[in-house]
C-alpha positions in Angstrom: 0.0 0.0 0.0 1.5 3.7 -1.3 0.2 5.1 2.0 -1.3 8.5 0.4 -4.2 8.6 2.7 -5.1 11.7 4.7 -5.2 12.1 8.0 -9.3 11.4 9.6 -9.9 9.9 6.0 -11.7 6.8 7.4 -15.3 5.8 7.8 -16.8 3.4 9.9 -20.5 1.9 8.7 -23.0 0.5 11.1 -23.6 -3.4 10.6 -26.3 -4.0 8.3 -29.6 -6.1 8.5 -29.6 -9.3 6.8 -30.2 -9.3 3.1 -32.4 -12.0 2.4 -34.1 -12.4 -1.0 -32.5 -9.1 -2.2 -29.6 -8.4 -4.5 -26.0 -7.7 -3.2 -25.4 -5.0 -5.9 -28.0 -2.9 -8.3 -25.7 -0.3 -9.1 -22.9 -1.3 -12.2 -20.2 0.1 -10.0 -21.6 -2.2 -7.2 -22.2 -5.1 -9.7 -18.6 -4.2 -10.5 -17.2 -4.7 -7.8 -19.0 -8.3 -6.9 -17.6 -9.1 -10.5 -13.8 -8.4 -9.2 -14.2 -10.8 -6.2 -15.8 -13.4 -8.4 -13.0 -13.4 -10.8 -10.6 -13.1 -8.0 -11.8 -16.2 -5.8 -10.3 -19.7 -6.5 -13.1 -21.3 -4.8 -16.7 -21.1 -5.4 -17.9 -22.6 -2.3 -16.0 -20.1 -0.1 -17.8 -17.4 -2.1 -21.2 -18.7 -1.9 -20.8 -19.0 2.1 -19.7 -15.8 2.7 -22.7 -14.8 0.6 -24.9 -16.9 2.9 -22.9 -15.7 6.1 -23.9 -12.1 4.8 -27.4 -12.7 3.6 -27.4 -13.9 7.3 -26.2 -10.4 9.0 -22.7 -11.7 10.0 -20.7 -8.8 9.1 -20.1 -6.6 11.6 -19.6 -2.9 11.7 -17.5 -1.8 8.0 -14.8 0.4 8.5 -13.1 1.8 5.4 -10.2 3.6 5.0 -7.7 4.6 2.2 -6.5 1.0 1.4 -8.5 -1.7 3.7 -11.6 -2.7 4.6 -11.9 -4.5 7.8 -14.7 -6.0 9.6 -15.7 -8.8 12.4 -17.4 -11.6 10.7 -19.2 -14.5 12.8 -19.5 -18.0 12.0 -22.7 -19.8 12.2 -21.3 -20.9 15.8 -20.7 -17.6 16.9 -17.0 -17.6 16.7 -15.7 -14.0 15.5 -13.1 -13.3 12.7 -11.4 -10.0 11.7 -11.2 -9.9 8.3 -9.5 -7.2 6.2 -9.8 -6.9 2.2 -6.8 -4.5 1.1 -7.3 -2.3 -2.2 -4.3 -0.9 -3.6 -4.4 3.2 -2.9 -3.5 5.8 -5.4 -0.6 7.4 -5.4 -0.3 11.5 -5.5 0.5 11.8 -9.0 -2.0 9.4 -10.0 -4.4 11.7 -7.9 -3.4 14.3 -9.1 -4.4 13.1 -12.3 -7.9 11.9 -11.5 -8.8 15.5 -9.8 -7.4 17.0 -13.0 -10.3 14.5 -14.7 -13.1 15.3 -12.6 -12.8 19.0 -12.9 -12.5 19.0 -16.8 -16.2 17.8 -16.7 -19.3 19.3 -14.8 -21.2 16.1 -15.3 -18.3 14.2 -13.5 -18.9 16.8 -10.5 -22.5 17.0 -10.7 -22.8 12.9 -10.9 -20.6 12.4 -8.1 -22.0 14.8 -6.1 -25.6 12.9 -6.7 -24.0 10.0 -5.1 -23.7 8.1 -8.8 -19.9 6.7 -10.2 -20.0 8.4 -13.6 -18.7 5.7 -16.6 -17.4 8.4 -18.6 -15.7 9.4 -15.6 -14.1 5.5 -15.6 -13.2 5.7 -18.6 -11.5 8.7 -19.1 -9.8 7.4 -15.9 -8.9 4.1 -17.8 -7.6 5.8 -20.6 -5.4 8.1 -18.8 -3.7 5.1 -17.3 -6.0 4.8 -13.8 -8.1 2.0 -13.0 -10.7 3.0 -10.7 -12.6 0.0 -9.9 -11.2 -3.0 -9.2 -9.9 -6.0 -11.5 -9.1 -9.3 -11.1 -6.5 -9.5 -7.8 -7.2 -6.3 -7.1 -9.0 -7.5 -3.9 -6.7 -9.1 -1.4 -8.2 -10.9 1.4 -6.6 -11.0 5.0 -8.4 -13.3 7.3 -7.9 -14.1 11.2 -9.0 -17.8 9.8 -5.5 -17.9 8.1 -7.2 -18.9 4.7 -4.4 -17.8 1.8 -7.7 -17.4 -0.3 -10.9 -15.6 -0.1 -12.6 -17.5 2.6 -16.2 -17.2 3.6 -15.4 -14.3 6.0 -13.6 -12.0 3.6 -16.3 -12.7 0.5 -18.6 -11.9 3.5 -17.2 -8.7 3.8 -16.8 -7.8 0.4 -20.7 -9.0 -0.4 -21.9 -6.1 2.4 -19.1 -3.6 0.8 -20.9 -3.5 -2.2 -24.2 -2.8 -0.8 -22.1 0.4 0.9 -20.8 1.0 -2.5 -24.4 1.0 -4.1 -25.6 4.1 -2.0 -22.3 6.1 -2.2 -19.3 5.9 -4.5 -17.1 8.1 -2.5 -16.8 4.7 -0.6 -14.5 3.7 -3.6 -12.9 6.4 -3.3 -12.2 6.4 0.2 -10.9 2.9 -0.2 -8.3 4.6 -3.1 -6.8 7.1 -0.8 -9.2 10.4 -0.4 -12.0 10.7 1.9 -14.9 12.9 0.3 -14.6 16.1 2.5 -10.6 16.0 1.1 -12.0 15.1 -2.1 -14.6 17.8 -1.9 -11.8 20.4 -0.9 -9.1 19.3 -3.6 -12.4 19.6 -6.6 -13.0 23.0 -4.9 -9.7 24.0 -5.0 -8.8 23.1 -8.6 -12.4 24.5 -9.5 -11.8 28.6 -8.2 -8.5 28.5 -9.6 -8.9 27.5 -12.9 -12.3 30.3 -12.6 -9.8 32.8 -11.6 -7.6 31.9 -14.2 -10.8 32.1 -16.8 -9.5 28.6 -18.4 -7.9 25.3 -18.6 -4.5 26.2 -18.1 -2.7 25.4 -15.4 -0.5 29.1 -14.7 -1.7 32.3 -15.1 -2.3 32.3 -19.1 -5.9 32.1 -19.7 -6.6 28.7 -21.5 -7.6 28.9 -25.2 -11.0 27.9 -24.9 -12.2 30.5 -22.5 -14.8 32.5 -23.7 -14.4 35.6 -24.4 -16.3 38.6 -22.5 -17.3 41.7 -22.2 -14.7 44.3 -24.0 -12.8 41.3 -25.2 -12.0 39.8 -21.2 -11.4 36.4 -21.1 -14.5 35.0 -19.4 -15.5 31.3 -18.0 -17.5 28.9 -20.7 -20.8 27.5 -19.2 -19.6 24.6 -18.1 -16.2 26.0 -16.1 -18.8 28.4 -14.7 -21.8 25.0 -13.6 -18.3 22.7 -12.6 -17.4 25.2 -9.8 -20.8 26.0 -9.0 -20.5 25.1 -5.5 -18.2 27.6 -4.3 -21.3 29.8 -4.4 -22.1 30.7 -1.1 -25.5 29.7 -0.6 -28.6 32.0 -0.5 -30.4 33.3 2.8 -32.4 31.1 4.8 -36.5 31.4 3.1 -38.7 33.2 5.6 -40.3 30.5 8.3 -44.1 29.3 8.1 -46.4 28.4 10.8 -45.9 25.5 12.4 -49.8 24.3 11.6 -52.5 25.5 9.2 -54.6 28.3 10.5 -58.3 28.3 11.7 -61.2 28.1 9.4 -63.9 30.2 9.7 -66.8 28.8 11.8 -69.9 28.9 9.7 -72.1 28.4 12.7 -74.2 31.6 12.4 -77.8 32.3 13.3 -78.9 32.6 9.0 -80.1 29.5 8.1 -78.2 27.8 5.6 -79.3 27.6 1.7 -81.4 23.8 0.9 -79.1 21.4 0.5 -76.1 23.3 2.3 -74.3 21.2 5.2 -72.3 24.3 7.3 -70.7 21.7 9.3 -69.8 19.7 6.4 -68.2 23.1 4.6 -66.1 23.4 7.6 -65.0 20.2 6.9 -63.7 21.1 3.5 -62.7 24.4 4.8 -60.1 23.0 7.2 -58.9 20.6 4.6 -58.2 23.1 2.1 -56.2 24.8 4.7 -53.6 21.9 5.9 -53.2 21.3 1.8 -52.2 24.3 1.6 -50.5 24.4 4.2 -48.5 21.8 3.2 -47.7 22.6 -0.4 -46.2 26.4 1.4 -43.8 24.0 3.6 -42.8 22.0 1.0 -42.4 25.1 -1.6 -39.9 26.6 1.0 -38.0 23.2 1.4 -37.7 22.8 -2.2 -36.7 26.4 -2.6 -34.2 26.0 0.3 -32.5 23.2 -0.9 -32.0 24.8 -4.1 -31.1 27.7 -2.4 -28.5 25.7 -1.1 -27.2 24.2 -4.0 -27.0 28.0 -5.9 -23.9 26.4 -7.6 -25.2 23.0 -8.2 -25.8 21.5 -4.8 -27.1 21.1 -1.4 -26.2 20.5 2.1 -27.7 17.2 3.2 -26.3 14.9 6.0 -22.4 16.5 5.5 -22.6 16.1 2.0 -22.9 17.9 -1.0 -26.0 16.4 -3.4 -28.3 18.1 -5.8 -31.7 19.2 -4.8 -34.4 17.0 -5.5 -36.6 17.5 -8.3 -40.3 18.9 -7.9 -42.6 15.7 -8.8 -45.9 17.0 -10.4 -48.5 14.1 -10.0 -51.9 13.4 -11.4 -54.9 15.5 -10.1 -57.4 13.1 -8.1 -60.4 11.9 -9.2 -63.7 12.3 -7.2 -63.3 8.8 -5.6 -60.3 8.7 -4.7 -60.4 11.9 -3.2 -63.4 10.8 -1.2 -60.8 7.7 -0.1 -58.2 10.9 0.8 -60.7 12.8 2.9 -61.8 9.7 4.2 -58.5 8.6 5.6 -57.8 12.1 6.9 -61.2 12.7 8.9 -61.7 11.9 12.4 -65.3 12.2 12.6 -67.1 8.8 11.6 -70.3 10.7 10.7 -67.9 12.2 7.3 -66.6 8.9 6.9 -70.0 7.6 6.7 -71.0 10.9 3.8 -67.7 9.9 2.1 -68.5 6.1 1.9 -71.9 6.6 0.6 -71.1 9.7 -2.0 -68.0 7.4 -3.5 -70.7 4.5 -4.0 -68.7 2.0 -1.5 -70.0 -0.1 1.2 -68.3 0.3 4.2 -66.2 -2.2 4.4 -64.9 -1.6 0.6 -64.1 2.3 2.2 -61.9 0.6 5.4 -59.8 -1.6 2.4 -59.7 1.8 0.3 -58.4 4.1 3.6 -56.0 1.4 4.6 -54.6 1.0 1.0 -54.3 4.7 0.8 -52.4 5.1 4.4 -49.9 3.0 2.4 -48.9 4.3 -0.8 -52.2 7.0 -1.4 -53.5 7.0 -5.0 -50.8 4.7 -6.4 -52.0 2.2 -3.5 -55.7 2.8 -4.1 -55.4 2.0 -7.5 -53.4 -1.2 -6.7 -56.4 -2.1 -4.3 -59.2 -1.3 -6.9 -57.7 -1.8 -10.2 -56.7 -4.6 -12.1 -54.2 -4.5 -14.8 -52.4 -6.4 -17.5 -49.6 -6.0 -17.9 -48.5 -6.4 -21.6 -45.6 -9.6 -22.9 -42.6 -7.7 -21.9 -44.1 -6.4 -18.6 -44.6 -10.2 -18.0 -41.7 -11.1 -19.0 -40.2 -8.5 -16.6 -41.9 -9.6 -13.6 -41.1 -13.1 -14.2 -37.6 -12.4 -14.6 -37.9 -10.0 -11.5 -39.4 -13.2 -9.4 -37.1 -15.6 -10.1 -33.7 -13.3 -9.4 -35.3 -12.3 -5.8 -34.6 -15.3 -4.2 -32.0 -17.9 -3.8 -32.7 -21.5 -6.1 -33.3 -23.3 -2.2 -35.2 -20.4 -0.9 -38.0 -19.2 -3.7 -41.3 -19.7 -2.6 -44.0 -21.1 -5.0 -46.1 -18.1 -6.7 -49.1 -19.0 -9.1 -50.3 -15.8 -11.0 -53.7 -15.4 -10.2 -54.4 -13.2 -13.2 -53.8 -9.6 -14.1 -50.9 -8.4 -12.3 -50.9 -10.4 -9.1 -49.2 -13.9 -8.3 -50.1 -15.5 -4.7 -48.2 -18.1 -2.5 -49.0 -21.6 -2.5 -49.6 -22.6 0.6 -50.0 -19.2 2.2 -52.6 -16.6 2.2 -50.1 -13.5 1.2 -50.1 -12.3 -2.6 -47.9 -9.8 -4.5 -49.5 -7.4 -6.8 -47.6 -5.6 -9.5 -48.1 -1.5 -9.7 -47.9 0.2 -13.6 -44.6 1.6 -11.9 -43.0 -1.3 -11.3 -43.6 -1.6 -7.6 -44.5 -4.8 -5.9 -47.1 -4.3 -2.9 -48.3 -6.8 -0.5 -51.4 -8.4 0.1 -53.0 -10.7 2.9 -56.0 -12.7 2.9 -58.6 -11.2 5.4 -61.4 -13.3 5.6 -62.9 -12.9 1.9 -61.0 -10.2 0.4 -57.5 -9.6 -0.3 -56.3 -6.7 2.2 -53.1 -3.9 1.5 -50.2 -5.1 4.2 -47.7 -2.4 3.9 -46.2 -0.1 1.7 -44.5 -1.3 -1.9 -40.9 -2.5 -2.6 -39.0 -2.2 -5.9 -38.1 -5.8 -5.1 -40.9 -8.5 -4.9 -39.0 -10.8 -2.0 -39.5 -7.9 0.4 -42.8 -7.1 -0.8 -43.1 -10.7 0.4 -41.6 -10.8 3.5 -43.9 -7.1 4.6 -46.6 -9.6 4.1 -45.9 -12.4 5.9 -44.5 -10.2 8.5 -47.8 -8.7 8.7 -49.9 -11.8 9.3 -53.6 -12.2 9.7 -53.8 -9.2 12.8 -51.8 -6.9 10.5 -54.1 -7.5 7.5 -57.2 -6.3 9.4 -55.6 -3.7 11.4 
C-alpha cells in the first residue's frame, strides 16, 4: 500500500440487517465490484458461504479507510473473525491526475455529487492510465481464519461492501486514498482557480477555450462556470411558516343555511383546504431552500454535497379517490360515513380503500381497486424479476392469479404488481384480499412485509 491517505480519512459503517431475497449489488459500480471478487476467488464454495454468512447479518460494523476494509465476521457458531480486504491506494500523482479528470467535466462533479460513479468518468480514468474500480487481484483478502484465499469471512465482507458502494461511490474512493470532505476540498480548490484563471491552463495564461467577454476579457465557458458552482455561497435562509394551518372560519351563524347546504360539512372542506395548503407552502420553501443551497449546483444534506431533489408534479385526483383521501384524513365517523356513501362504496370496501391509501395513497388505491395487464414484456419482466429475488433453495412457490398479481402456494399473502413497477403486499382477510404495507421495488421484500404482517396486520 502507497500510504497517500489523509489524516481522519476513514469511515466506519453500522452493521447491516440481513439481506435475504435481495440483491447484493444494483448499481454497475456495485455489480462491478461483486464481478472483481468473483473473478478473483479460486473457490466457489467459499464465495457462496460468505454470501450466505452475509445474507445472514454476520458482518459486523465496515470500516473503510484509504486501502483496507476491515470488519468482524461471525461464524454460524458464533466464533468472531477479523477480516481485512486491502485495495491498492492511489498514489499522488495518479491523484493528481484523476482530480485534473473530474474538474475537466461538470457532469463528473455533478454525478458524483448525486452520489452516482459516472462511466465516462471510468473511462477517461482508464484511458489516462488509472483504473478505478477494481480488477481481477485487485481485492486481497486477509483473514484471522488464516485462509491464503478468499474464505467465507472476507467474501462476507466484500458482499456487504458493495451494498455500501451501491448508496455512495465516494466509498470507492475512500478505499483509493481520499476521503470525500478531502476530495470535496481538492475539486474546490482546482475549480476557483482555474475560474480565476478564466480557463484550462494550469498558470496564469488564460486557456484557449475560454470564452471571451465583455470588451474582449477572457471570461469562463458555461460549463467551467456549472463545474465550480459550489463555491457559491448559498442563499439566505426562506422566511419561516407556521408550524400548523390556521383556523377556518366557523360557519355556525344564526342565518339559516341555503337547501341542500351542510355548514358543518363546509367546515370540513374548509379546514382541509387549509392543511393542503398548508402543506404545499412547507414544502415550496423546502424545495426552494434546498435549491437555495445548492446555488452552484448543490445542497447540504447529512455533511454532503447532493443536488436538490426535483419537484414531482402528479396526477390530479379523481372524485373517488379523493373521497378515499378525505376519508382517511377525517376523524369524525359521521364524514366517513358521507364519504363512503357519496364514492358508491360499502363500508367495508371504504376501510380496504383508507387502509390502501395510508400506504402508498392514489398509487395504492389503484393497486387495491384496479386490475391490470400487464402487456408480454411487462410479463416477461416480472417473471424475470421473481425468479432473481430469491435464492434457487429459498423461492417460494407463486401461481399468477391473473392480471398483475401472483399468490403463494400454501400461504394466504399475494404480490401485486403497480404500472410503476412496484411490488405491494397483500393478505388474505377473511374474503377479500387486504393492503399489508407499503410497496418494494423488489418482490422478495414485498413478500416478506406480508408475511411479516400476518392475519392481525391484514385487518388492522
Amino acid at each position: 500500500m502507497s500510504g497517500h491517505g489523509h489524516e481522519g480519512d476513514e469511515r466506519t459503517f453500522a452493521a447491516l440487517p440481513a439481506a435475504r431475497g435481495a440483491a447484493f449489488a444494483r448499481t454497475w459500480w456495485g455489480l462491478a465490484w461483486l464481478k472483481a471478487l468473483e473473478d478473483t476467488a479460486l473457490d466457489g464454495q467459499q464465495l457462496k458461504a460468505g454470501r450466505r454468512h452475509a445474507r445472514a447479518g454476520a458482518v459486523g460494523a465496515v470500516s473503510v479507510r484509504p486501502g483496507r476494509i476491515t470488519a468482524v465476521v461471525r461464524d454460524r457458531d458464533g466464533t468472531a473473525y477479523r477480516s481485512d480486504v486491502l485495495v491498492r491506494e492511489f498514489s499522488q500523482e495518479e491523484w493528481e491526475r484523476l482530480l485534473d479528470l473530474a474538474v475537466d467535466s461538470a457532469g463528473h462533479i455533478a454525478a458524483l455529487l448525486d452520489r452516482e460513479m459516472p462511466p465516462h468518468l471510468v473511462e477517461d480514468a482508464a484511458a489516462a492510465g488509472l483504473d478505478l474500480l477494481p480488477g481481477i487481484g485487485d481485492l486481497d483478502p486477509a483473514c484471522g481464519c488464516e485462509a491464503w484465499d478468499h474464505c467465507p469471512h472476507t467474501s462476507a465482507l466484500c458482499y456487504q461492501v458493495a451494498r455500501l458502494l451501491d448508496e455512495d461511490p465516494f466509498v470507492l474512493l475512500l478505499m483509493r486514498g481520499r476521503g470525500e470532505r478531502t476530495l470535496l476540498d481538492q475539486l474546490q480548490e482546482r475549480s476557483a482557480a482555474r475560474a480565476t484563471h478564466g480557463g484550462r491552463g494550469a498558470d496564469d495564461t488564460p486557456g484557449a477555450d475560454a470564452a471571451e467577454g465583455p470588451g474582449g476579457m477572457p471570461g469562463v465557458s458555461a460549463e467551467e462556470a456549472y463545474a465550480a458552482g459550489f463555491l457559491v455561497p448559498p442563499l439566505p435562509a426562506p422566511p419561516g411558516t407556521q408550524e400548523t394551518p390556521g383556523r377556518s372560519p366557523s360557519l355556525d351563524t344564526e342565518t339559516e343555511p341555503e337547501p341542500g347546504v351542510d355548514p358543518a360539512a363546509l367546515e370540513f372542506l374548509a379546514s382541509d383546504a387549509a392543511g393542503r395548503a398548508h402543506r404545499m407552502l412547507v414544502e415550496a420553501l423546502a424545495v426552494g431552500a434546498a435549491a437555495g443551497g445548492a446555488s452552484g449546483g448543490a445542497a447540504a444534506h447529512g455533511g454532503s454535497l447532493v443536488p436538490a431533489a426535483p419537484t414531482v408534479r402528479t396526477a390530479p385526483l379523481t372524485v373517488a379517490q379523493d373521497a378515499v383521501r378525505l376519508a382517511s384524513d377525517s376523524p369524525m365517523p359521521w364524514i366517513t360515513a358521507r364519504l363512503t356513501s357519496g364514492s358508491g362504496r360499502t363500508r367495508a370496501e371504504m376501510d380496504l380503500a383508507t387502509r390502501a391509501w395510508g400506504f402508498g395513497g392514489a398509487a395504492a388505491l389503484a393497486v387495491l381497486e384496479e386490475e391490470w395487464t400487464p402487456d408480454a414484456e411487462a410479463l416477461a419482466w416480472a417473471g424475470t424479476r421473481l425468479t432473481e429475488a430469491w435464492e434457487d433453495d429459498e423461492r417460494p412457490a407463486l401461481r399468477r392469479s391473473g392480471g398483475a398479481r401472483w399468490t403463494q402456494v400454501g400461504a394466504e399473502a399475494q404480490l401485486r404488481l403497480g404500472e410503476d413497477g412496484r411490488w405491494w403486499p397483500y393478505l388474505k382477510s377473511g374474503a377479500r384480499w387486504s393492503p399489508a404495507g407499503p410497496a418494494d421495488r423488489d418482490p422478495a421484500t414485498a413478500l416478506a412485509t406480508a408475511l411479516a404482517a400476518g392475519p392481525t396486520g391484514a385487518g388492522g
